[in-house]
VEXDREN-2710 file (C-alpha; in Angstrom, 1 decimal):
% VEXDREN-2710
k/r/px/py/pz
1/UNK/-99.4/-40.7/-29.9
2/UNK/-96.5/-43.0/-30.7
3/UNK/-95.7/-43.7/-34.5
4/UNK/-95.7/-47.1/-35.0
5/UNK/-93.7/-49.3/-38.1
6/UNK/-93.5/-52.6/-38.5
7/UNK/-90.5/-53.8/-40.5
8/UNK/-91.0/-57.2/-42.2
9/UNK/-87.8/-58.6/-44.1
10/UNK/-88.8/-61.1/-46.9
11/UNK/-87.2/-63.4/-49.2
12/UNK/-89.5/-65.3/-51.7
13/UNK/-92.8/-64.5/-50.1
14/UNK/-94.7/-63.9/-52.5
15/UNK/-97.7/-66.3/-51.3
16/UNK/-97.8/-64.8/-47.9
17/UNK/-96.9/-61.3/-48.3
18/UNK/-100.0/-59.7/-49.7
19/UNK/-102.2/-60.8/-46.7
20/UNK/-99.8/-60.5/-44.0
21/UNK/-99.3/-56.9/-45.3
22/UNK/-103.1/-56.1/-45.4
23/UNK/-103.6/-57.5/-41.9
24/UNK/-100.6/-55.8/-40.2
25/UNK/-101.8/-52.0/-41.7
26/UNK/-104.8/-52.4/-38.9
27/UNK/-102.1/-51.9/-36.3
28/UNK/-99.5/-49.6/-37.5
29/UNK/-98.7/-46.7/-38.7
30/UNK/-96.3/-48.2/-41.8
31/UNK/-95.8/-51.6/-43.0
32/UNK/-91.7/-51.6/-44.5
33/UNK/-91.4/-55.2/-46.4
34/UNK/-87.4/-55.7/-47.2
35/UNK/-87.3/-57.5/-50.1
36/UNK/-84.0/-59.1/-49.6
37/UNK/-82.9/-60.5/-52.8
38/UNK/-86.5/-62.6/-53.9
39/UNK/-86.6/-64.1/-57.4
40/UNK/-90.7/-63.8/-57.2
41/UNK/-93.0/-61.4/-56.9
42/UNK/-92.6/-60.1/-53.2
43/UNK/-92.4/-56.8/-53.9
44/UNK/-95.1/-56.2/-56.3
45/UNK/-97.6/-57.9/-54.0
46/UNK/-96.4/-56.1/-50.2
47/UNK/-96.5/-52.8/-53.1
48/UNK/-99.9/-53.8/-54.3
49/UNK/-101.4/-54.3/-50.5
50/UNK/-99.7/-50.7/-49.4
51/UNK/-96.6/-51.6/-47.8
52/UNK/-93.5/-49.5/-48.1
53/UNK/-91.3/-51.6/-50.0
54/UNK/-87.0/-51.9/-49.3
55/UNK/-85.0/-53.4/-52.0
56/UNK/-82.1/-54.8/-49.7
57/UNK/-80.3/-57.3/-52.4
58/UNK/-77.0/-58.0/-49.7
59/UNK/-78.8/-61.3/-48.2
60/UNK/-78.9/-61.6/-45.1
61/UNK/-81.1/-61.5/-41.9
62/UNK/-79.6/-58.3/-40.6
63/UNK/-79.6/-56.6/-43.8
64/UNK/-82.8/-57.0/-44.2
65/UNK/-83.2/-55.5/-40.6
66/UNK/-80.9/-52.6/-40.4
67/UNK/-82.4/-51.7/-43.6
68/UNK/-86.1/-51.4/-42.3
69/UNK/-85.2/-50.1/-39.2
70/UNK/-83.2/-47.1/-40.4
71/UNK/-85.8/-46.2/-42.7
72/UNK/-88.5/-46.1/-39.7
73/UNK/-85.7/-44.5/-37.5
74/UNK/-84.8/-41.9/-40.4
75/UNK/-89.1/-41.2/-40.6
76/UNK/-89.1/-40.2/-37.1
77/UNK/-91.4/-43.6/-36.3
78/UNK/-91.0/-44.3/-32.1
79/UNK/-91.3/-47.8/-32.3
80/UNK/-89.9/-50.4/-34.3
81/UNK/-92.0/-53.9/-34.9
82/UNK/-90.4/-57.1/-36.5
83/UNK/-92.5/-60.0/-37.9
84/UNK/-91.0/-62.4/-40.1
85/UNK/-93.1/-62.8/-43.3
86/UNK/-94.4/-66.3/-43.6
87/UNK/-97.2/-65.9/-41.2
88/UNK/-95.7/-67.6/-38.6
89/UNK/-96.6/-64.7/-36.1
90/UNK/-100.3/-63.1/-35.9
91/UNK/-100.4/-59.4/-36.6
92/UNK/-103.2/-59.7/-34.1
93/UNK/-100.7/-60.1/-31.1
94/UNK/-99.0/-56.6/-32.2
95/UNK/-100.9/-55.0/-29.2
96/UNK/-99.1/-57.1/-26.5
97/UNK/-95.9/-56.1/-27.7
98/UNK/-96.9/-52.5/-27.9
99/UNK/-98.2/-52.3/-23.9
100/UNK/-95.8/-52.6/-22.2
101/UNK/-93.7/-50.0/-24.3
102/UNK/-96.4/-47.4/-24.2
103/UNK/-96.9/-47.9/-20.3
104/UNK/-93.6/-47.1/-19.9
105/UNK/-92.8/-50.7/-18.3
106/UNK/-90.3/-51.9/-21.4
107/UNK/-87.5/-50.5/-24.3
108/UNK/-87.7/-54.1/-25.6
109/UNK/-90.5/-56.3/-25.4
110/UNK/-90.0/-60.0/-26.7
111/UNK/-92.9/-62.3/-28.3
112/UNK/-92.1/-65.5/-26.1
113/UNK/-93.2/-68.6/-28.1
114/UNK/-92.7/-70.8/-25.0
115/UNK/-94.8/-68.6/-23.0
116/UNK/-97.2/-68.6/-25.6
117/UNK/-98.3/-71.5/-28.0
118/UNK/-96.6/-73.2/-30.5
119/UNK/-98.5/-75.0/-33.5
120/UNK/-97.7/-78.5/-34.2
121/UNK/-94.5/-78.8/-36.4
122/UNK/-94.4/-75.1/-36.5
123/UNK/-90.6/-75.6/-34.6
124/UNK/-88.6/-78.6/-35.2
125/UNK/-86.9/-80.2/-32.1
126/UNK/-83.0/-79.0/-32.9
127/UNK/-84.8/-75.1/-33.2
128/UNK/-86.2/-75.5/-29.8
129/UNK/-83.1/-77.4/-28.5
130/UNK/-81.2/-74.5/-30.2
131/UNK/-83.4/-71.5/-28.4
132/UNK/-83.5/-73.3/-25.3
133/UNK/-79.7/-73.3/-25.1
134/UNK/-79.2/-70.1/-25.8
135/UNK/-81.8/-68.6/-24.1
136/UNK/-79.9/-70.3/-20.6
137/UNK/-76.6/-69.4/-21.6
138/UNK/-78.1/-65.6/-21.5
139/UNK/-79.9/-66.0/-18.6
140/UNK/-76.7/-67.5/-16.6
141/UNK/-74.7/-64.6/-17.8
142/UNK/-77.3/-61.9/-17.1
143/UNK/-79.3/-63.2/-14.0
144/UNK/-82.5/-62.6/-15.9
145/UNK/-85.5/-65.4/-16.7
146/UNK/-85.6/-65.4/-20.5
147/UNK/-87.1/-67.5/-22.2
148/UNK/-87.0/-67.2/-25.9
149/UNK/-85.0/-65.8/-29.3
150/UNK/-88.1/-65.2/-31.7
151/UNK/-88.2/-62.5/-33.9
152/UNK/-91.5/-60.9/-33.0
153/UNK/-90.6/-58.3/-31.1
154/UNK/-90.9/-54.2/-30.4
155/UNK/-88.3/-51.7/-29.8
156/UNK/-88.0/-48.2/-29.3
157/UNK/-86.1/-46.1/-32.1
158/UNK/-84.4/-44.4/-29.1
159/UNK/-82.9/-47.8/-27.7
160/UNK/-82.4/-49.3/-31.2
161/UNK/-80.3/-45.9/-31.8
162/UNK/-78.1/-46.6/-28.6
163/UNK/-77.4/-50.3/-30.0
164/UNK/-75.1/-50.0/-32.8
165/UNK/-76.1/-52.9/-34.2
166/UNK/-73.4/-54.7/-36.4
167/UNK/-74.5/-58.6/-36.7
168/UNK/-75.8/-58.7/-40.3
169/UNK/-76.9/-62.1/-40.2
170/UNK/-79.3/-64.3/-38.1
171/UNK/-77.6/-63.3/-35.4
172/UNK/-79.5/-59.8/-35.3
173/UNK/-82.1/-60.6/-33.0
174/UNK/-79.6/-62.1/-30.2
175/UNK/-77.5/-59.1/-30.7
176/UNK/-80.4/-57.2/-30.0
177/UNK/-81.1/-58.8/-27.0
178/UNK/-77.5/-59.3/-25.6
179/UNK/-76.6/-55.8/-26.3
180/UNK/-79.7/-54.0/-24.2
181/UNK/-79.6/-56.9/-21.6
182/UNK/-75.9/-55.4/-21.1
183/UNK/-76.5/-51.8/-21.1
184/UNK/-79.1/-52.8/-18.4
185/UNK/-82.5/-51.4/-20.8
186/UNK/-85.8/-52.5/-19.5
187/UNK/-86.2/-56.2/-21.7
188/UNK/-89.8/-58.0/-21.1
189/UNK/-91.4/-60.6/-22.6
190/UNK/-95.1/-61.2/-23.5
191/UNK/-96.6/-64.8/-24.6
192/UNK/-97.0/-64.8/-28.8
193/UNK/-97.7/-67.8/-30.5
194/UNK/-96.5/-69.2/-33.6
195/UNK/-97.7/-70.9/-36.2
196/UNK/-96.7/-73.2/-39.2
197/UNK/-95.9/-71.0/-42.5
198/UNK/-98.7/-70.5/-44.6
199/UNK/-96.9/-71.2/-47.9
200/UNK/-93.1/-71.8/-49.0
201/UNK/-89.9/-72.9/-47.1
202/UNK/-88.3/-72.2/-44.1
203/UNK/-85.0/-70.8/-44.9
204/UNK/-83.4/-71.5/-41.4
205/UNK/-85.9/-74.9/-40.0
206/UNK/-86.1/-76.2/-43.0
207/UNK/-82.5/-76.9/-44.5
208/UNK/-80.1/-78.8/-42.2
209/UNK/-77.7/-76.2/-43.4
210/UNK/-79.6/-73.0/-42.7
211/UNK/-80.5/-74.4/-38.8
212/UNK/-76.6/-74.9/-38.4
213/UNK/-75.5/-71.5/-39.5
214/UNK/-78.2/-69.8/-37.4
215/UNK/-77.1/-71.8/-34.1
216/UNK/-73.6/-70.1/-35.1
217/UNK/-74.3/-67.1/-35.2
218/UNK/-76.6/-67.1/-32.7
219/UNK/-74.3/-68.4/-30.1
220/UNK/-71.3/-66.2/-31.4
221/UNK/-73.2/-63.2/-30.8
222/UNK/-74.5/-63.9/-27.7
223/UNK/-70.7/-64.2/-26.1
224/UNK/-69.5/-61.0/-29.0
225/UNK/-71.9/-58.5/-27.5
226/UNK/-72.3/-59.8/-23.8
227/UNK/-70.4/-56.6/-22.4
228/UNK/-71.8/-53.9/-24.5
229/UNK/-72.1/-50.2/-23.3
230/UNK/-73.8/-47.6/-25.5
231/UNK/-71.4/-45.1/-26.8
232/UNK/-74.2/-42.4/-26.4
END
């Protein structure tokens, strides 16, 4: 049986935590929630619905990440789940990420919002202009058909091992990608949906400066890590 974590990094969640936390235990092993630098209660609540709870106070997407994923990698877990915290993506879906690891088909496995469904308003035109872009640019340089940059996805410990990853910002999740695209690792996708945030702000969609810097990075890591090779 493969041990399963799912690593959830928050900032000022406090609304959404506790029942995102309490839903996602029915399909994994460990819930990790990174608190990365809230001024609410965050912790307290992902502590008080039995998640394992990171204090990662260097904001920052990938912070956040590398910190949950090291701890599941360090407890021996085999695959590696990320959901952001608002809600936005249904703990329900978890078992279409998983398939396609477990039968052996995938090392990645993407939650593709555009082959999925998207809630009214839950993405603002520039963000889907932005993941569209982006998501050709890497299909152009890699000769593959994807389709989307979401967060929701799965991951093996052994491939996450191999990818060195260095991009502590929002660029994590396209360094992610880029990185096994070029070391030629099996990378599927599998519909998700996503859905408007049950409570709080955005902190990339909904500031005009947060959208801006996530484009940036996004985009610089996509051409940084487009010739990676594992040093294992």
């Amino acid at each position: 049986m493969m041990k399963i974590a799912v690593v959830i990094p928050a900032l000022n969640e406090a609304e959404n935590i506790g029942d995102l936390v309490s839903e996602t235990r029915q399909y994994a092993d460990l819930v990790i929630v990174v608190d990365n630098g809230s001024t609410d209660q965050t912790a307290d609540n992902a502590t008080s619905f039995g998640a394992h709870v990171i204090k990662e106070n260097r904001q920052g997407y990938g912070f956040a990440c590398k910190a949950g994923y090291d701890y599941a990698n360090f407890k021996d877990f085999d695959i590696i789940i990320t959901m952001d915290g608002d809600y936005s993506s249904l703990p329900s879906e978890i078992g279409r990420l998983l398939e396609p690891i477990k039968n052996g088909s995938a090392d990645l496995v993407l939650g593709s919002r555009t082959l999925g469904t998207i809630q009214k308003d839950a993405m603002p035109p520039h963000q889907r202009f932005g993941n569209w872009l982006t998501s050709k640019i890497i299909n152009l340089i890699f000769g593959v058909q994807i389709t989307d940059l979401g967060p929701f996805r799965a991951i093996t410990a052994e491939l996450y091992r191999e990818l060195d990853m260095q991009e502590m910002t929002f660029g994590w999740p396209t360094e992610m990608q880029v990185k096994a695209l070029a070391m030629g690792a099996k990378v599927v996708e599998v519909p998700a949906s996503w859905h408007n945030r049950r409570a709080g702000v955005s902190k990339v969609s909904g500031t005009i400066k947060g959208s801006i810097l996530a484009g940036f990075y996004i985009l610089r890591s996509t051409f940084r890590y487009r010739a990676y090779r594992s040093k294992k």
